[in-house]
C-alpha positions as CSV (number, residue, x, y, z in Angstrom):
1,X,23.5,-1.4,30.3
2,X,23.6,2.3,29.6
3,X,20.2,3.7,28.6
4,X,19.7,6.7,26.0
5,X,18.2,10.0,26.9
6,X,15.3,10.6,25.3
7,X,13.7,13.9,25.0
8,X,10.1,15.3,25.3
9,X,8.9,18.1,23.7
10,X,5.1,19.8,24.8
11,X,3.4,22.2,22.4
12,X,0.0,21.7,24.5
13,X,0.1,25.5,24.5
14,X,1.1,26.2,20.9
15,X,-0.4,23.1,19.0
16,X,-2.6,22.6,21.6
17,X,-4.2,25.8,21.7
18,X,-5.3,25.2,18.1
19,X,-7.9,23.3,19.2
20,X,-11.6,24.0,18.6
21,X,-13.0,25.1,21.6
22,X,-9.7,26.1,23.2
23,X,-8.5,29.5,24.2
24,X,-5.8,29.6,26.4
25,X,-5.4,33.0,28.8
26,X,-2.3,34.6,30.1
27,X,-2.8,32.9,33.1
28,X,-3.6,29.3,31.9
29,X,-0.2,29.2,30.2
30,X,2.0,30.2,33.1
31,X,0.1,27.8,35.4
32,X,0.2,24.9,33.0
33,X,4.0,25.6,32.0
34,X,4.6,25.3,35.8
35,X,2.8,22.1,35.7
36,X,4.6,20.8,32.6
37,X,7.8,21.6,34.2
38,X,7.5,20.2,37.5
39,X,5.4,17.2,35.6
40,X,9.4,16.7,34.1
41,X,9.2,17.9,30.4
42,X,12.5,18.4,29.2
43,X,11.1,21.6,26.4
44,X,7.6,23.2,27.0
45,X,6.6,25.5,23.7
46,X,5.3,28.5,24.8
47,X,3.1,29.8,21.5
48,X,3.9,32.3,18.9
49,X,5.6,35.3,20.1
50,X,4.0,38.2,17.6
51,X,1.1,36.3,16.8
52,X,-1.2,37.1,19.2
53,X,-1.1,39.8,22.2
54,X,-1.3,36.7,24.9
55,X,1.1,35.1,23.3
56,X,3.5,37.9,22.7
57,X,3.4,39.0,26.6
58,X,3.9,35.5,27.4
59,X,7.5,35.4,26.1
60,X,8.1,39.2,27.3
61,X,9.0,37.9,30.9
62,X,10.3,33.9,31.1
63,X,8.8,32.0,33.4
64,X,10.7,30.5,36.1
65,X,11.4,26.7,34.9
66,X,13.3,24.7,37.3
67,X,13.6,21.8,34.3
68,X,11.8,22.8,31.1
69,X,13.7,24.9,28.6
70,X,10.8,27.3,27.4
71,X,10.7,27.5,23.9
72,X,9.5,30.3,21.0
73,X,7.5,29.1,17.9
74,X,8.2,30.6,14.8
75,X,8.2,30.9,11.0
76,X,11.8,30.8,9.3
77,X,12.6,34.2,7.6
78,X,10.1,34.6,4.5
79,X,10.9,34.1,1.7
80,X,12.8,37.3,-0.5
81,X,14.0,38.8,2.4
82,X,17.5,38.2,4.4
83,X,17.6,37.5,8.3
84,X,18.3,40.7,9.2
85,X,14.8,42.4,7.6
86,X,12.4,40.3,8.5
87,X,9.8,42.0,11.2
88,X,8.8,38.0,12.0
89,X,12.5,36.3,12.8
90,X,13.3,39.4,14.9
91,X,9.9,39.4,16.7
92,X,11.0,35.4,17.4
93,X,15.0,36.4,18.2
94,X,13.5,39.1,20.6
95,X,11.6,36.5,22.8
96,X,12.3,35.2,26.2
97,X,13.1,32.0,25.3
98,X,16.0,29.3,26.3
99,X,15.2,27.7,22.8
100,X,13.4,29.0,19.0
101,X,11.6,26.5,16.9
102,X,11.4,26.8,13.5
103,X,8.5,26.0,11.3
104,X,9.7,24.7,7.8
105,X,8.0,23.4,4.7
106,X,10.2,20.0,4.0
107,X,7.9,19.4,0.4
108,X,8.3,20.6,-2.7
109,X,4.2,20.5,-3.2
110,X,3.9,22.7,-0.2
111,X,6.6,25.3,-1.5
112,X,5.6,25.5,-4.7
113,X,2.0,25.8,-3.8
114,X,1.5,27.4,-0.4
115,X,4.8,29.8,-0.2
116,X,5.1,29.9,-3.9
117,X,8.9,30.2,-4.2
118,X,11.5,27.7,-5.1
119,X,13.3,25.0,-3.4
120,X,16.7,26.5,-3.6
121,X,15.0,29.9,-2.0
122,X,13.5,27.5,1.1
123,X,16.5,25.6,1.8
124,X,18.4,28.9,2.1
125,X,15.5,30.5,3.9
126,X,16.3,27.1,6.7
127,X,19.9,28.0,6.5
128,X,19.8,31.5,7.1
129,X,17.3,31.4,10.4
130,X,18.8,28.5,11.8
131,X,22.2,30.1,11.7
132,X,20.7,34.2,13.4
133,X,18.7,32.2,16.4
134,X,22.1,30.4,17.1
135,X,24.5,33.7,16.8
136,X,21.4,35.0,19.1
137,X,22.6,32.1,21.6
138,X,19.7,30.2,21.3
139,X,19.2,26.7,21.0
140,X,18.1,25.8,17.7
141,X,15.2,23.2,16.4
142,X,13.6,23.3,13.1
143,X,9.8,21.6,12.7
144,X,10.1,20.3,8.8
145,X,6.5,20.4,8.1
146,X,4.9,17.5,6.4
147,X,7.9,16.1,5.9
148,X,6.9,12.6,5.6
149,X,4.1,13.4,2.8
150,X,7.0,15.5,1.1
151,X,9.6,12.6,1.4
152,X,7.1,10.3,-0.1
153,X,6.4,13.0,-3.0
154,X,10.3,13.7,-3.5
155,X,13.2,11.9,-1.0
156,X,15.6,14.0,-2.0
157,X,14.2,17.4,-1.2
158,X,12.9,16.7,1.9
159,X,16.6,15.1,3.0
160,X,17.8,18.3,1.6
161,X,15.7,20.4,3.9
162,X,16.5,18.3,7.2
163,X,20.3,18.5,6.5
164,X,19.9,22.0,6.2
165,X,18.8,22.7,9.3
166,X,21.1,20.4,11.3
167,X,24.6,21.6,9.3
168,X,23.3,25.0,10.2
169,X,23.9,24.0,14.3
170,X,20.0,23.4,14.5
171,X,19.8,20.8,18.0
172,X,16.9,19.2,17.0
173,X,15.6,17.9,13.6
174,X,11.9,17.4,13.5
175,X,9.8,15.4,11.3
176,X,6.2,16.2,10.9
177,X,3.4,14.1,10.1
178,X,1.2,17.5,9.2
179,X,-1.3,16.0,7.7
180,X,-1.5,13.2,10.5
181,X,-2.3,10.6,7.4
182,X,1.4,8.3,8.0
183,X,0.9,4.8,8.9
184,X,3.6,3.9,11.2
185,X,5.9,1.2,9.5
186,X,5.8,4.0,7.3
187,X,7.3,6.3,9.9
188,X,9.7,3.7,11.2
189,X,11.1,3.2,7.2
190,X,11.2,6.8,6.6
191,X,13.2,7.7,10.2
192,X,15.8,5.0,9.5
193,X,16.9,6.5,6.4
194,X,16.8,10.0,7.8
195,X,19.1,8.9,10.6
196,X,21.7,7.4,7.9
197,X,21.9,11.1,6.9
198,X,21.6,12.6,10.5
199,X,22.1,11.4,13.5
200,X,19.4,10.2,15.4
201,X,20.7,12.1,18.5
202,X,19.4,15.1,16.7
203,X,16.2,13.4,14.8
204,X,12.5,14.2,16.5
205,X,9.1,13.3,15.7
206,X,6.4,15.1,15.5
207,X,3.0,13.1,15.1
208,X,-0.6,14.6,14.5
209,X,-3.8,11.9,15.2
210,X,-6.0,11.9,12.5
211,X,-5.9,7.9,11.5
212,X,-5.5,7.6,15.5
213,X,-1.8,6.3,15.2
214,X,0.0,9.3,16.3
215,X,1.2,7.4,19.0
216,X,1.9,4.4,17.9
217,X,3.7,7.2,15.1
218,X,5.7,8.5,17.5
219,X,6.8,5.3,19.2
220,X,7.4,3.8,15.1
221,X,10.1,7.0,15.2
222,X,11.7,6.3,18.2
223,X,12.4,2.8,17.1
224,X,13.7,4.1,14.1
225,X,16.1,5.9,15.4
226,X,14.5,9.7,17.0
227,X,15.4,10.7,20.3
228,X,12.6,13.6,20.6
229,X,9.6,13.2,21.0
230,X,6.4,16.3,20.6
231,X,3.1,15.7,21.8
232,X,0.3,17.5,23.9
233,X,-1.6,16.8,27.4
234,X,-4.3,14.7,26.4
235,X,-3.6,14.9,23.0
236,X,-5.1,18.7,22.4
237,X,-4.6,19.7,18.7
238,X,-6.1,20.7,15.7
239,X,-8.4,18.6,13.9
240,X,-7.8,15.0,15.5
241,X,-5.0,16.1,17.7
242,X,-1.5,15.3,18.3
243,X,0.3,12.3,20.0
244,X,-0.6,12.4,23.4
245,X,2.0,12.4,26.3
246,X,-0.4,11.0,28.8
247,X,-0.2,7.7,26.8
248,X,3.1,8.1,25.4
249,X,5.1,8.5,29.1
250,X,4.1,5.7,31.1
251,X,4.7,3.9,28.1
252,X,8.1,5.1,27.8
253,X,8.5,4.5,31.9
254,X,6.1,0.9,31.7
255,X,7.1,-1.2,28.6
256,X,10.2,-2.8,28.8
257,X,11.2,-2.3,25.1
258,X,11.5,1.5,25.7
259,X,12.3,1.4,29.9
260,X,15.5,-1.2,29.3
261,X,16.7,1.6,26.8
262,X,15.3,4.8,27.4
263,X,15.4,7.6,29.9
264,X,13.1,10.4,30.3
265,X,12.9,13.0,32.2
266,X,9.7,11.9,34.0
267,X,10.3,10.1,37.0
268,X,8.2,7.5,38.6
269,X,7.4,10.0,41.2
270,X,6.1,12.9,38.9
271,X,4.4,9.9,36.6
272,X,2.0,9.2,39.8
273,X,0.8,12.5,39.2
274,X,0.2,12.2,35.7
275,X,-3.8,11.6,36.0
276,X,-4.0,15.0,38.3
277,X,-2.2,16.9,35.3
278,X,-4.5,15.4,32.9
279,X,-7.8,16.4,35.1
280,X,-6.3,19.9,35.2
281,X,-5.9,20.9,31.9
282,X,-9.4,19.8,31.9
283,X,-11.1,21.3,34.4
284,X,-9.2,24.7,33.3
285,X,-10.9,24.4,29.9
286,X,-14.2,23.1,31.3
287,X,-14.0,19.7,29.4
288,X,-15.2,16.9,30.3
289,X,-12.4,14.2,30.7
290,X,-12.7,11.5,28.5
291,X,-13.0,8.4,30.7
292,X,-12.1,5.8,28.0
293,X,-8.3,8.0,27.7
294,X,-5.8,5.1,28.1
295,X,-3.9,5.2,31.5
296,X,-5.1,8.2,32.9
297,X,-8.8,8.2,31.8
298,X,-11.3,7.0,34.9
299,X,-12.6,4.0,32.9
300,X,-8.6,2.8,32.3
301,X,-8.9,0.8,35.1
302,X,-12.2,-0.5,35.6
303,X,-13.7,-4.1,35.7
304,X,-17.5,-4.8,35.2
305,X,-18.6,-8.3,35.0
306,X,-18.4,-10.3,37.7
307,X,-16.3,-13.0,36.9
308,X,-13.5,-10.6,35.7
309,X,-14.2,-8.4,39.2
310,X,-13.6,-11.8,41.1
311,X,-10.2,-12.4,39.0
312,X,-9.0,-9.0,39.8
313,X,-9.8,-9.0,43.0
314,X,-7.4,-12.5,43.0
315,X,-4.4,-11.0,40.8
316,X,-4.6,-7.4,39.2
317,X,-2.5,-8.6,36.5
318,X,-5.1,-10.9,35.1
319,X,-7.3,-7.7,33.3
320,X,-4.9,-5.0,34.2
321,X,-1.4,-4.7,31.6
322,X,-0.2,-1.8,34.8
323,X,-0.8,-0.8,38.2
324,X,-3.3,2.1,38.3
325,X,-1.3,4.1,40.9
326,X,2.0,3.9,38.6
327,X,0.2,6.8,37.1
328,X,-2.1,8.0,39.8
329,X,-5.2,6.4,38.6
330,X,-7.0,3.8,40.8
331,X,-8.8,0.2,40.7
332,X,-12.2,0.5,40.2
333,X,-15.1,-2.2,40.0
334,X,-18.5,-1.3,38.7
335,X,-21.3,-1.9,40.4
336,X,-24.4,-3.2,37.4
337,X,-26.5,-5.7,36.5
338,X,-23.8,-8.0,35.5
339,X,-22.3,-7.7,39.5
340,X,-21.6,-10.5,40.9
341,X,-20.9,-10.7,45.2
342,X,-17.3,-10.5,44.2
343,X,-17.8,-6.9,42.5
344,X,-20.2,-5.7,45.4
345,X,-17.5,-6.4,48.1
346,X,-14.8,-4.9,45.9
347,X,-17.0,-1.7,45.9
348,X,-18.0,-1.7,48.9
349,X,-13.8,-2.0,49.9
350,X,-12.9,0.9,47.9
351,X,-16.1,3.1,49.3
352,X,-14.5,2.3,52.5
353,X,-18.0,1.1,54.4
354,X,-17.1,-2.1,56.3
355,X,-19.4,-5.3,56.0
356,X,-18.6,-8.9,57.2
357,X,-18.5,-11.4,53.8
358,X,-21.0,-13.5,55.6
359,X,-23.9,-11.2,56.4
360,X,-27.1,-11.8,54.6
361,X,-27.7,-8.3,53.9
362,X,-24.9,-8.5,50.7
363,X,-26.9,-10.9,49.3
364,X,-30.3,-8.6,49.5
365,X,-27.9,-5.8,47.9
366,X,-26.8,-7.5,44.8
367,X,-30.4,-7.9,44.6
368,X,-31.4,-4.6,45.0
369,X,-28.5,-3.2,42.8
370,X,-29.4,-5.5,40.0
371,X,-33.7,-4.7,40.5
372,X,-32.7,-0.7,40.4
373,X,-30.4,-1.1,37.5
374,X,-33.0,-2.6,36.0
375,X,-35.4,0.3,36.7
376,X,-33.1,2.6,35.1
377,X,-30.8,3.4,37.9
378,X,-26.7,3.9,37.2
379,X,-24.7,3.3,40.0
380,X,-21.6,2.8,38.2
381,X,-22.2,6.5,37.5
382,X,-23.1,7.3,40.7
383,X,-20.7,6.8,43.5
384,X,-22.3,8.5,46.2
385,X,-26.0,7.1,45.5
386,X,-24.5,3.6,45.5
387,X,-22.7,4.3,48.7
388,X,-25.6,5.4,50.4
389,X,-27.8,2.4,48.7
390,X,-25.1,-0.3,50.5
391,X,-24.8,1.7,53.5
392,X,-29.0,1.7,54.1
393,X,-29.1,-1.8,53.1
394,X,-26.6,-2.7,55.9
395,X,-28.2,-0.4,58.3
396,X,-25.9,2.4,58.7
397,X,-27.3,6.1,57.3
398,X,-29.2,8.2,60.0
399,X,-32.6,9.8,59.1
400,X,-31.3,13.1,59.3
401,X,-34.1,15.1,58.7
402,X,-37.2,14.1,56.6
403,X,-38.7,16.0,53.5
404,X,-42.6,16.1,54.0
405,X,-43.7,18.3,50.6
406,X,-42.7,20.1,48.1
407,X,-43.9,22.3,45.5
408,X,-42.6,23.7,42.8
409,X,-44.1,26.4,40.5
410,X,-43.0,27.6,36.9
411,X,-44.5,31.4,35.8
412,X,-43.9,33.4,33.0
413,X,-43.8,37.4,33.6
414,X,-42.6,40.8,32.7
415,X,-40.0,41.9,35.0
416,X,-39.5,45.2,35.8
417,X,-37.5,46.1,32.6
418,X,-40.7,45.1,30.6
419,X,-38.9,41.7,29.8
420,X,-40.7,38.3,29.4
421,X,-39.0,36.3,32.3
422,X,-39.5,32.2,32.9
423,X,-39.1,32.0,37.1
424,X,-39.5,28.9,39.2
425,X,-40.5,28.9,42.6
426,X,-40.1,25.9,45.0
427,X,-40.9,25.3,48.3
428,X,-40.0,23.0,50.6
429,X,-41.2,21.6,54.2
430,X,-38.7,19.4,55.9
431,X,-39.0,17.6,59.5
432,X,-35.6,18.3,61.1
433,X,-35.5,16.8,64.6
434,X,-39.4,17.3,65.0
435,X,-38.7,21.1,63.9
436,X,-41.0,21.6,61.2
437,X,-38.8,24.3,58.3
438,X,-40.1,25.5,55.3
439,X,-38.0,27.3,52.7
440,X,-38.8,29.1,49.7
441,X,-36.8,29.7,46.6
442,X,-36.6,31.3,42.9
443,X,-34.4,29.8,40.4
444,X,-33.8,29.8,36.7
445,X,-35.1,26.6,36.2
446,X,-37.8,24.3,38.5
447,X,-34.6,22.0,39.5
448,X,-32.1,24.7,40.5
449,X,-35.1,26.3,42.5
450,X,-35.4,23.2,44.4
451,X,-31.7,22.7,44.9
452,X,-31.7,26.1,46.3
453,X,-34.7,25.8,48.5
454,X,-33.7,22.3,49.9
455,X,-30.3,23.8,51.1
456,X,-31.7,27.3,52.4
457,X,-32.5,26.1,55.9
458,X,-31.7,22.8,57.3
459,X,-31.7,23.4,60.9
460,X,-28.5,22.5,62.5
461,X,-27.3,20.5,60.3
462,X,-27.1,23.6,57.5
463,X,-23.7,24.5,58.3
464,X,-22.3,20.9,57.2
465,X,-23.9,22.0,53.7
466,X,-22.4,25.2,53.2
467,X,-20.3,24.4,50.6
468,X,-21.9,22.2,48.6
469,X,-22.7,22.8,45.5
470,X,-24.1,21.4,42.3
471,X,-22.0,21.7,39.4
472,X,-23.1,19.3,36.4
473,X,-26.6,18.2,35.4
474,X,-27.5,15.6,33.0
475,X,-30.8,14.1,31.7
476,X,-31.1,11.1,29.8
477,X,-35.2,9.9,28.5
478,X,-34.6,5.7,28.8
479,X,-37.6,5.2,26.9
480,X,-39.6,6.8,24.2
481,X,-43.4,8.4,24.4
482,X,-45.2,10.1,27.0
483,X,-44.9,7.6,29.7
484,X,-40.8,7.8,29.4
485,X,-38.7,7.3,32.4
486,X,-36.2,9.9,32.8
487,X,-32.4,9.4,34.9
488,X,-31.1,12.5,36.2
489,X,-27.3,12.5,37.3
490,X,-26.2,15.6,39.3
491,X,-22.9,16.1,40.2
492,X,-22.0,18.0,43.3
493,X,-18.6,19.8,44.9
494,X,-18.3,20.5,48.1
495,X,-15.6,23.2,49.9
496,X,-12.5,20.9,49.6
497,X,-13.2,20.6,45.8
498,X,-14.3,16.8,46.2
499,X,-16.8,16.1,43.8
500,X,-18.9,13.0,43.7
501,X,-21.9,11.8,41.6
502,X,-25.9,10.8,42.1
503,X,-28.7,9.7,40.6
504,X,-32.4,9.8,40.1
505,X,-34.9,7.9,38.3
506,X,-38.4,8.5,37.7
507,X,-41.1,9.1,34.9
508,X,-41.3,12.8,36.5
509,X,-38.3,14.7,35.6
510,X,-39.1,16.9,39.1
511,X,-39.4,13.5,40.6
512,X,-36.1,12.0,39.5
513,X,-33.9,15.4,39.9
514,X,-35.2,15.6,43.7
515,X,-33.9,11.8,44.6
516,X,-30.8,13.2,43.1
517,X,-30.7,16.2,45.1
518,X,-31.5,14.9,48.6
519,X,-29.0,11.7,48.0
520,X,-26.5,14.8,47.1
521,X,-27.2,16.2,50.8
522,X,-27.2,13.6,52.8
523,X,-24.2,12.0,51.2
524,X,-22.7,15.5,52.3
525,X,-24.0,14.9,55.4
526,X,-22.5,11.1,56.2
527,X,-19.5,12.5,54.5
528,X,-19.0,15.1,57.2
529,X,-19.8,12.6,60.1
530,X,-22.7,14.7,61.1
531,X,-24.5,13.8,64.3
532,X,-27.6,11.8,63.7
């Protein structure tokens, strides 16, 4: 059996950028529509060409898209004047851009109140923009804003204002859930009487999140009928966001009621590389990832008690709906108080340290695991302090060098521009080899001081650390009052952009930050297979 094309549309950098906290650069959007292109999107939107100055150079050279057609964002010609004298339509029309999308109102509340002309002058205000991008040679898609709260308020107008735009030669139909407030057999109703008037060939959805359903929207569209789809990476937008295509494409590609009759442009291949786009766009807007995201998040795919561990480690399919790889993302068993031997050994697989199943010594590391968990200690947060834990308790991390004291000194003074500065001094005397170093070191803070002072001087094994560096810091108090026991995590990088994760507990915050630290270093250090 034949299967339908079905079309995906990112606004990650239009819609996407309207996210609090978000401001994309020049550079950001060429490297991301790069991504999105290769990724296999079949129409990445670009932003608002005469909006903004990024967004305006953006579309004043097109990018080279091997797949993508790049798309311009724009308003519809306003209302009053024709096509031909509006500043707006020709700043859109002027664009590098394979395809325009218009923005719409498709209810009569929103023109009546926000534009504050009539029906009949909006309709023709559709009819007249649709028809200049297309005798520009563009292809043609109109976004009828909150359509679906419009069709609700009056069916009639809102049909009017999607045929308008597709018996103009518009290629794409969009129906927006502005206001994000649809449920979806709403959506699905709605879409199945819209594609009785046009065909669903030329129908799209366009979902927003704010009753978190805008997938679940999207896919209630598709059933109905749409053969578009718009969403962001990691479902960026404003206020709750918009449908996210990190859920919505290995769906597409995974469940069989949209795989036996869909096709998208993603292809198994570029989906196993879906988890690396989502970490990008991340990391290039410094947020943290959310681990809970479904499929691509780092908690999609992880088991924590022990009797599920041991039925996972049996069958994947009993706790997991897909295979983790399918979209680049991996197993992963957590290592807590609930572990069972099962859940050690599966850790202890994946951490790559070998151990034989009937060696005493896993036994006295459950133990330990569960006494330090206990203690305050989170090794499921903490990859590389569990992986050195196992790998002492089975006997197999060298003494590389050993810290004898440190000190570390907090001042405030005048510098010399007559400013009140806080500086922390720390020093450190390690035995490395029987060579006896001491370093000393100013930093912002007592911590960072340390951290620089521990890495200063080494001996010979400084030049494994070279490129390590610390690059998140977190504090959580575990208990209350004066006596509280304080967990530090500290997450480091080294050259090769590998980042990993340890942890420190203690009821001295100096204390629990320098276990942190020197688990950091040495896990470096086993890491780079330096001589003992």
């Amino acid at each position: 059996m034949s299967r339908e094309r079905l079309y995906l549309f990112d606004t990650t950098l239009r819609d996407g950028a309207q996210t609090n906290g978000v401001d994309f650069t020049l550079h950001d959007k060429q490297i991301i529509a790069g991504m999105l292109d290769e990724l296999g999107i079949d129409y990445v939107e670009g932003g608002y060409p005469g909006a903004n100055p990024t967004d305006t150079e953006f579309f004043a050279t097109k990018p080279k898209l091997d797949h993508a057609k790049f798309t311009a964002f724009g308003m519809t010609r306003r209302p009053g004047r024709s096509a031909s004298n509006d500043p707006g339509l020709a700043g859109i029309l002027e664009a590098k851009a394979d395809a325009i999308c218009f923005v719409a109102k498709a209810s009569a509340y929103q023109v009546r109140v926000a534009l504050e002309t009539t029906n009949e002058e909006n309709i023709a205000s559709i009819r007249d923009s649709v028809g200049a991008a297309k005798a520009a040679g563009r292809e043609v898609m109109v976004d009828c804003e909150h359509f679906f709260d419009g069709y609700k308020e009056n069916r009639e107008f809102a049909l009017a204002c999607a045929k308008a735009a597709y018996e103009s030669g518009a290629r794409w139909v969009v129906l927006c859930d502005t206001n994000g407030g649809t449920m979806p057999h709403e959506v699905e109703t709605i879409v199945g009487d819209v594609v009785k008037n046009i065909p669903g060939g030329n129908v799209g959805i366009h979902a927003h999140n704010d009753t978190e359903q805008a997938v679940a929207n999207s896919l209630a569209a598709v059933r109905a009928g749409a053969r578009q789809i718009q969403g962001t990476l990691n479902g960026l937008g404003e206020r709750c966001g918009n449908a996210n295509l990190c859920s919505l494409i290995p769906t597409l590609r995974l469940k069989n009621e949209f795989s036996d009759a869909f096709e998208i442009g993603v292809t198994p291949e570029k989906m196993a590389t879906l988890m690396t786009v989502s970490r990008t766009l991340d990391d290039m807007l410094n947020r943290a990832p959310n681990r809970h995201a479904a499929y691509v998040g780092e908690s999609a795919f992880v088991t924590k008690t022990g009797i599920h561990a041991s039925a996972v480690m049996k069958d994947p399919h009993t706790y997991e709906h897909v295979l983790p790889e399918l979209v680049g993302n991996h197993r992963k068993v957590l290592v807590s108080d609930q572990a069972g031997r099962s859940n050690v050994m599966a850790e202890l697989d994946r951490a790559g340290i070998p151990y034989e199943k009937s060696d005493p010594k896993l036994a006295r590391l459950v133990e330990e695991l569960k006494e330090r968990e206990a203690a305050g200690f989170a090794y499921e947060s903490a990859n590389a302090s569990f992986d050195l834990l196992a790998r002492r308790t089975l006997g197999r991390v060298p003494e590389y060098f050993r810290v004898e004291q440190f000190d570390v000194n907090v001042e405030q003074r005048y510098n010399a521009n007559g400013q009140r500065v806080t500086v922390a001094l720390a020093v450190v005397k390690v035995d490395v080899a029987g060579e006896h170093l001491i370093s000393a070191a100013e930093g912002n803070g007592p911590v960072n001081a340390l951290d620089v002072a521990l890495r200063k001087d080494l001996g010979k094994y400084q030049k494994y650390i070279e490129g390590l560096k610390l690059i998140d810091y977190r504090v959580r108090i575990l208990n209350g009052g004066t006596e509280a026991v304080t967990r530090v995590l500290i997450e480091s990088e080294d050259e090769q952009g590998e980042s990993w994760t340890t942890v420190g507990v203690s009821p001295n915050i100096i204390d629990a930050s320098f276990q942190a630290l020197m688990d950091s270093v040495i896990y470096k250090l086993v890491k780079s297979n330096a001589p003992a």
